[in-house]
KEBA-648749 format. One record per residue: y, z, x of N, C-alpha, C in turn; residue in one letter. Coordinates in steps of 0.05 Angstrom, whole numbers, always signed. Each point is the difference from the previous one (the first is absolute). Layout:
<nuses>
(nuse (Y; Z; X); (Y; Z; X); (Y; Z; X); A)
...
</nuses>
This chain:
<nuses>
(nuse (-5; -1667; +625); (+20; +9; +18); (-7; +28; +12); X)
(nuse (-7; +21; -19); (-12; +24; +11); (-23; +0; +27); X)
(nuse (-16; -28; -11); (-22; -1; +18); (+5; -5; +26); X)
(nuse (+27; -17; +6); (-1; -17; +15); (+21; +34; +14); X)
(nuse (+19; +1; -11); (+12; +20; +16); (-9; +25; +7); X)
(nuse (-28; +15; -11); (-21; +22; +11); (-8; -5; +20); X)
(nuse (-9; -28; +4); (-22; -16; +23); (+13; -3; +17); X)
(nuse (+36; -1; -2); (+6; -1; +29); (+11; +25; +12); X)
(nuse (+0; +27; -16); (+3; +21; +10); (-22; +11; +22); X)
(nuse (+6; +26; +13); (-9; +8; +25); (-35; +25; -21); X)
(nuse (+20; -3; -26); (-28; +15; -12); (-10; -15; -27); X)
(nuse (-18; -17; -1); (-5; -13; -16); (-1; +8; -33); X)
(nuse (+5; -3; -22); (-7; +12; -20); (-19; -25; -20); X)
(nuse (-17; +9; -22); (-9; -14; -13); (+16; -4; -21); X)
(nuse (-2; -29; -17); (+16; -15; -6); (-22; -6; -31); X)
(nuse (+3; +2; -22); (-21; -8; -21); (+27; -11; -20); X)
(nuse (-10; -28; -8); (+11; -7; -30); (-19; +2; -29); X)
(nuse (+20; +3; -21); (-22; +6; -23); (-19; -18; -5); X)
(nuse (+5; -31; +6); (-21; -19; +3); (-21; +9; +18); X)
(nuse (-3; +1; +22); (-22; +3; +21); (-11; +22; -10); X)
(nuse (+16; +27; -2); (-18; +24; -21); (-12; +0; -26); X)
(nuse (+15; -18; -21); (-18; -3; -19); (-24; -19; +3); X)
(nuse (-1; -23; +13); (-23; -14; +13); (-17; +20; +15); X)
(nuse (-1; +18; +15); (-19; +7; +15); (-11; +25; -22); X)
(nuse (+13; +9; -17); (-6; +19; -10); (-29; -12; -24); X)
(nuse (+15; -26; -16); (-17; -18; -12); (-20; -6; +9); X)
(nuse (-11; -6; +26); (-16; -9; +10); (-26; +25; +2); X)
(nuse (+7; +31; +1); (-8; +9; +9); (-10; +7; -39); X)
(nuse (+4; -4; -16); (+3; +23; -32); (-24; -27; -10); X)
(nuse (+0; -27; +1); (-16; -11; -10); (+1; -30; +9); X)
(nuse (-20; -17; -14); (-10; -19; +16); (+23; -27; +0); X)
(nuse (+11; -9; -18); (+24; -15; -8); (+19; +18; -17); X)
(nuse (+31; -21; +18); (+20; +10; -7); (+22; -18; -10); X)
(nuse (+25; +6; -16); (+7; -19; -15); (+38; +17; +15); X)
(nuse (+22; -13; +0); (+21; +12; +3); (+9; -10; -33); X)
(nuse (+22; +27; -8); (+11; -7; -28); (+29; +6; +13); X)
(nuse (+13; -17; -16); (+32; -6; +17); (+21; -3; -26); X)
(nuse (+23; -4; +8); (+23; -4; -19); (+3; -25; +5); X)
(nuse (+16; -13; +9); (+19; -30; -5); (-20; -11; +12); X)
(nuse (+1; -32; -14); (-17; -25; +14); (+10; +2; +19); X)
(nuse (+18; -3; +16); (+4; -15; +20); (-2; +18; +32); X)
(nuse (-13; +16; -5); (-10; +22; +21); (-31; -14; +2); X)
(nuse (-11; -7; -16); (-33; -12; +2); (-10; -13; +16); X)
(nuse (+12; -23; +7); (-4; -10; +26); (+5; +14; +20); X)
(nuse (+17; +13; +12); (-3; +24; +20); (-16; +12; +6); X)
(nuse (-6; +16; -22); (-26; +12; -8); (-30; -12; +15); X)
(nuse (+0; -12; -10); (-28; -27; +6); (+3; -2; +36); X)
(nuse (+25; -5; +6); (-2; -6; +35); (+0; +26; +11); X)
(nuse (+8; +23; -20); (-2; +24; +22); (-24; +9; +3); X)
(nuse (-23; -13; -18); (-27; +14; -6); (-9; -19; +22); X)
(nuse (+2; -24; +5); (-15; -16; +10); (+9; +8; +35); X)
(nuse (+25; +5; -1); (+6; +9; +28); (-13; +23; +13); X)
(nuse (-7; +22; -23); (-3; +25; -4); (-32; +1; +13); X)
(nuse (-17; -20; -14); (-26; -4; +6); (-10; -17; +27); X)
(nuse (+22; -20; +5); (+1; -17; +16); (-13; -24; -15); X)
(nuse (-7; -4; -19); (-3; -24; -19); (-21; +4; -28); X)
(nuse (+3; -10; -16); (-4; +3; -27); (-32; +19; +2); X)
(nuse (+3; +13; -22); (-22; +35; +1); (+2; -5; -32); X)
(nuse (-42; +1; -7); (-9; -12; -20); (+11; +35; -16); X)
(nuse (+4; +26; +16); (+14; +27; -16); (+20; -6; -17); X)
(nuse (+18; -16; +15); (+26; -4; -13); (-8; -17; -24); X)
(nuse (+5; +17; -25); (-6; -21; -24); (+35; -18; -10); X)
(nuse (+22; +11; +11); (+22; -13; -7); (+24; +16; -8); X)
(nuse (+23; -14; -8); (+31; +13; -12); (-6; -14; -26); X)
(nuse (+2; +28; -14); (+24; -6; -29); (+24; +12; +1); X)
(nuse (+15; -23; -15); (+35; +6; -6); (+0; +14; -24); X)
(nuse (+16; +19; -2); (+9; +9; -38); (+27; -20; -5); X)
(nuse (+6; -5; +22); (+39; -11; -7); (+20; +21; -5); X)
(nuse (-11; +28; +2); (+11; +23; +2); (+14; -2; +20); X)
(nuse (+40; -3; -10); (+17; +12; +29); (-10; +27; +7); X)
(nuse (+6; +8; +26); (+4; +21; +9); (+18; +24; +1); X)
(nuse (+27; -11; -26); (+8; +30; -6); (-4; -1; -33); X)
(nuse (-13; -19; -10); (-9; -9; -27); (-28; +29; +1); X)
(nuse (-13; +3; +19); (-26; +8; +7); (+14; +37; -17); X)
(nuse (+20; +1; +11); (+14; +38; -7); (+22; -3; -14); X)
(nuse (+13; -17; -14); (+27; -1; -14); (-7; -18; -28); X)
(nuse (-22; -12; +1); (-3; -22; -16); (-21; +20; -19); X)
(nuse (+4; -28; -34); (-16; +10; -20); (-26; +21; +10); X)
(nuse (-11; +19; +5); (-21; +19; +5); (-26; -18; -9); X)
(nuse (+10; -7; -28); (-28; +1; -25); (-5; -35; +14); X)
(nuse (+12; -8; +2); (+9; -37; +12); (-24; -2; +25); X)
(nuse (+11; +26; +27); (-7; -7; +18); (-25; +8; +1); X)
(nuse (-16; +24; -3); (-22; +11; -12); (-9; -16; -3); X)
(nuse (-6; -19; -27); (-19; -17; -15); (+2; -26; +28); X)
(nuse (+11; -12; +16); (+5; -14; +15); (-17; +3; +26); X)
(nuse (-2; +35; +11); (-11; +2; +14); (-29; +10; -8); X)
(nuse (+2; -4; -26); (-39; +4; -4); (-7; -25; +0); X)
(nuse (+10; -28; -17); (-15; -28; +12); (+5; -6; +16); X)
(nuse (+27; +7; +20); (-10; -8; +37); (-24; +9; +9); X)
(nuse (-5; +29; -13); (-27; +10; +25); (-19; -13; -18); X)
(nuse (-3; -6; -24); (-21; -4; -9); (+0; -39; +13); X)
(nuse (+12; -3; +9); (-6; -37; +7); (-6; +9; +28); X)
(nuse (+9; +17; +9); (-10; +6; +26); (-30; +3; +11); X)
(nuse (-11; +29; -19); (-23; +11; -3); (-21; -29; -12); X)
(nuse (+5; -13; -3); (+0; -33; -17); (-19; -11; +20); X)
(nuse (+13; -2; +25); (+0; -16; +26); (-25; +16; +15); X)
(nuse (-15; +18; -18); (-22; +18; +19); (+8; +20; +14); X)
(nuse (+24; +10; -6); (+9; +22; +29); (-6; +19; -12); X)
(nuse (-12; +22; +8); (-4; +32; +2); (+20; +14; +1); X)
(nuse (+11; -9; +12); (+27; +15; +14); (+32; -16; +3); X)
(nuse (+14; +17; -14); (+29; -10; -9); (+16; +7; +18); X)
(nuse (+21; -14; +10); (+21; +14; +25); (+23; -11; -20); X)
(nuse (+15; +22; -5); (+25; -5; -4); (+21; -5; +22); X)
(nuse (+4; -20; -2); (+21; -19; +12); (+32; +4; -1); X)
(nuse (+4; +17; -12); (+28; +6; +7); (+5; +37; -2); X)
(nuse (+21; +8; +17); (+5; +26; -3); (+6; +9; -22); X)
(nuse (+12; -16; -18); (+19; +15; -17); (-32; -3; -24); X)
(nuse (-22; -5; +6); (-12; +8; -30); (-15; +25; +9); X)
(nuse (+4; +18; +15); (-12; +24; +13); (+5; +17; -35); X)
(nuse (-21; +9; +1); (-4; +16; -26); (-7; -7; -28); X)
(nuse (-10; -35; +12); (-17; -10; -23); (-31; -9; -2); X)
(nuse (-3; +13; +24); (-32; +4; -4); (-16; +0; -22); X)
(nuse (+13; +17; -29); (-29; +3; -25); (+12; -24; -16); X)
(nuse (+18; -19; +4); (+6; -20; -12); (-12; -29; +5); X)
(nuse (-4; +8; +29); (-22; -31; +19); (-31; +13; -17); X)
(nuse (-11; +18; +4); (-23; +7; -7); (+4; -3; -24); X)
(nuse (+13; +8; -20); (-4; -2; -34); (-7; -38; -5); X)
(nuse (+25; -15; +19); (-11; -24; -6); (-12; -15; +10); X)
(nuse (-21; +14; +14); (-25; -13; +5); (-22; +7; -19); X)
(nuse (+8; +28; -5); (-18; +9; -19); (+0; -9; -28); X)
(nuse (+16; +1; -18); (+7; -21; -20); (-8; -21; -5); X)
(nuse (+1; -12; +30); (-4; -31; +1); (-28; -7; +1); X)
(nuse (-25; +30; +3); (-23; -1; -11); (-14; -9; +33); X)
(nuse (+20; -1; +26); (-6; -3; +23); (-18; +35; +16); X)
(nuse (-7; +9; -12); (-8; +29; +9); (+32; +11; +16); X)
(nuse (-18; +17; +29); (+23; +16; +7); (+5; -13; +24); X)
(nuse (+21; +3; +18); (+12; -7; +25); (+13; +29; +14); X)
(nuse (-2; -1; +20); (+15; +19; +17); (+32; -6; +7); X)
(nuse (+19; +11; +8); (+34; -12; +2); (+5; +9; +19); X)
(nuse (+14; -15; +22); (+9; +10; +19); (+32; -2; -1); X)
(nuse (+16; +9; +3); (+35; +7; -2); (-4; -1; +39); X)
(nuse (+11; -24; +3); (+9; -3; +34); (+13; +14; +22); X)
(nuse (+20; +19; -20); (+18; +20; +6); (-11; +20; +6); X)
(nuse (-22; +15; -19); (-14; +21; +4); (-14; -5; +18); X)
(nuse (-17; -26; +6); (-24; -3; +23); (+21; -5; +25); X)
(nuse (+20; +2; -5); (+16; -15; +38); (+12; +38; +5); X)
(nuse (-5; +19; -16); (+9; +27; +3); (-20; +1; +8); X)
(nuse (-30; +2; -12); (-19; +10; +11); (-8; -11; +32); X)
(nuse (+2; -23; -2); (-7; -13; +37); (+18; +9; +18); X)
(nuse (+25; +2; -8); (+22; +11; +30); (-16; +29; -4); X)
(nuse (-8; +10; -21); (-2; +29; +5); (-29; +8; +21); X)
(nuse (-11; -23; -14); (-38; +9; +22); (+9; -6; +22); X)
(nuse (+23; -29; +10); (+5; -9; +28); (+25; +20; +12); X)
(nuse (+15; +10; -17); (+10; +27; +18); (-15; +18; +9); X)
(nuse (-26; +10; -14); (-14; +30; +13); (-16; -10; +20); X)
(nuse (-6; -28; +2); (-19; -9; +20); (+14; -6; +25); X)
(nuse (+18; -11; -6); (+16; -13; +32); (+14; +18; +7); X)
(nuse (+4; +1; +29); (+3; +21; +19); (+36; +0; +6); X)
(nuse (+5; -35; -5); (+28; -1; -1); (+19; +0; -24); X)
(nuse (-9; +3; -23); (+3; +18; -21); (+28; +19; +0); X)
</nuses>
């Protein structure tokens, strides 16, 4: 909706979602990438937004894992529960060959050493993490100093 209503203003603005930013950011940190997500039923989404994203299936994209983690389960729910949950998500992720982890939902922003511990554990070496939120701050920010209509 943002996009569509910038684009028809008289001064255009750029428009980034955490998907498109954590994908482009992934692409750039290492060679395959894996999204780690909360509920099944976002996964298939997932899958068509990458394929749309690329314009058709990209041997980078190594895939979605689910934890089954709700999304206010992610900050209200057991800690010690969700933790151990999101170390064998990334570690089935990192599973799939990806280098690089995109967390898939906003609300796990600030669990970065928990995707890495369970890859690491899982005896998978290391992975890089991308938080979608932080990479869609960083792109409006390089595409505000660059564009003139800004």
């Amino acid at each position: 909706m943002l996009r569509e209503h910038f684009a028809s203003t008289q001064t255009p603005k750029p428009v980034v979602g955490i998907f498109e930013a954590g994908v482009m950011h992934a692409m750039l940190l290492g060679k395959r990438f894996a999204v780690v997500t909360t509920g099944h039923g976002i996964k298939n989404t997932l899958i068509a937004g990458m394929r749309s994203f690329f314009g058709a299936n990209s041997e980078r994209f190594a895939g979605v894992v689910t934890s089954g983690i709700g999304v206010v389960e992610l900050r209200e729910g057991d800690q010690t529960s969700v933790k151990t949950r999101m170390k064998e998500t990334s570690a089935k992720a990192a599973a799939l060959g990806a280098d690089v982890l995109i967390m898939g939902c906003a609300g796990m922003a600030g669990m970065e050493s928990w995707v890495k511990e369970g890859v690491r554990e899982a005896g998978l070496g290391e992975v890089q993490v991308v938080d979608g939120g932080k990479a869609g701050v960083h792109v409006l920010v390089g595409l505000a100093r660059t564009s003139t209509t800004a």
